[in-house]
N, C-alpha and C positions, 0 to 999 in steps of 0.2 A: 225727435230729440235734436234739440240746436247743437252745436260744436262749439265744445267749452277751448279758451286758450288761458293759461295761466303766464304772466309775465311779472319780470320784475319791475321797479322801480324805488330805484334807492335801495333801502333797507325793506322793504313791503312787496309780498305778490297781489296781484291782483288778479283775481278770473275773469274775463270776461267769454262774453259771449256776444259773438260779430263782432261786432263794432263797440259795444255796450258795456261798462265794466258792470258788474254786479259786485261783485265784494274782495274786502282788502284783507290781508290777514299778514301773520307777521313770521308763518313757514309755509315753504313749497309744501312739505306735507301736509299740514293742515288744509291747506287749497286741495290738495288730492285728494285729501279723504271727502272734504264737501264734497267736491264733484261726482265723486261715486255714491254720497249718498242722495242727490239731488236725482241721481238717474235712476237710483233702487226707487224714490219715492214717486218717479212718472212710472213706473213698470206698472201692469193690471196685477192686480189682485189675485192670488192663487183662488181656486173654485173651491167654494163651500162646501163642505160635509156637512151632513146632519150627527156626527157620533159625539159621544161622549168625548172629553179628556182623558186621554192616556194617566193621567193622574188626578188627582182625586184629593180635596183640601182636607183634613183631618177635622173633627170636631175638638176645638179646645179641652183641658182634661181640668175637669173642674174638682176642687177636694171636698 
């Protein structure tokens, strides 16, 4: 995982990474939350079950 920096400029953060900006947004938190979800979406994949759904879609109730 690269190392994100979020900076300002002006009124706008921008994230980058290195050297690189990647994207401009218009709150430091919004920059944060991207950032955390950019590293949830490199993480592996929890391991498959074969089970069923703990819930279970209903059949429509027809009159």
């Amino acid at each position: 995982m690269k190392k994100y920096s979020i900076i300002r400029i002006g009124s706008e953060y921008v994230v980058q990474a290195g050297e690189t900006s990647i994207l401009k947004v218009s709150s430091r938190r919004e920059a944060a939350k991207l950032v955390d979800a950019a590293e949830l979406l490199q993480q592996e994949p929890a391991p498959s079950t074969d089970e069923q759904p703990s819930m279970e879609r209903e059949a429509p109730k027809v009159p």
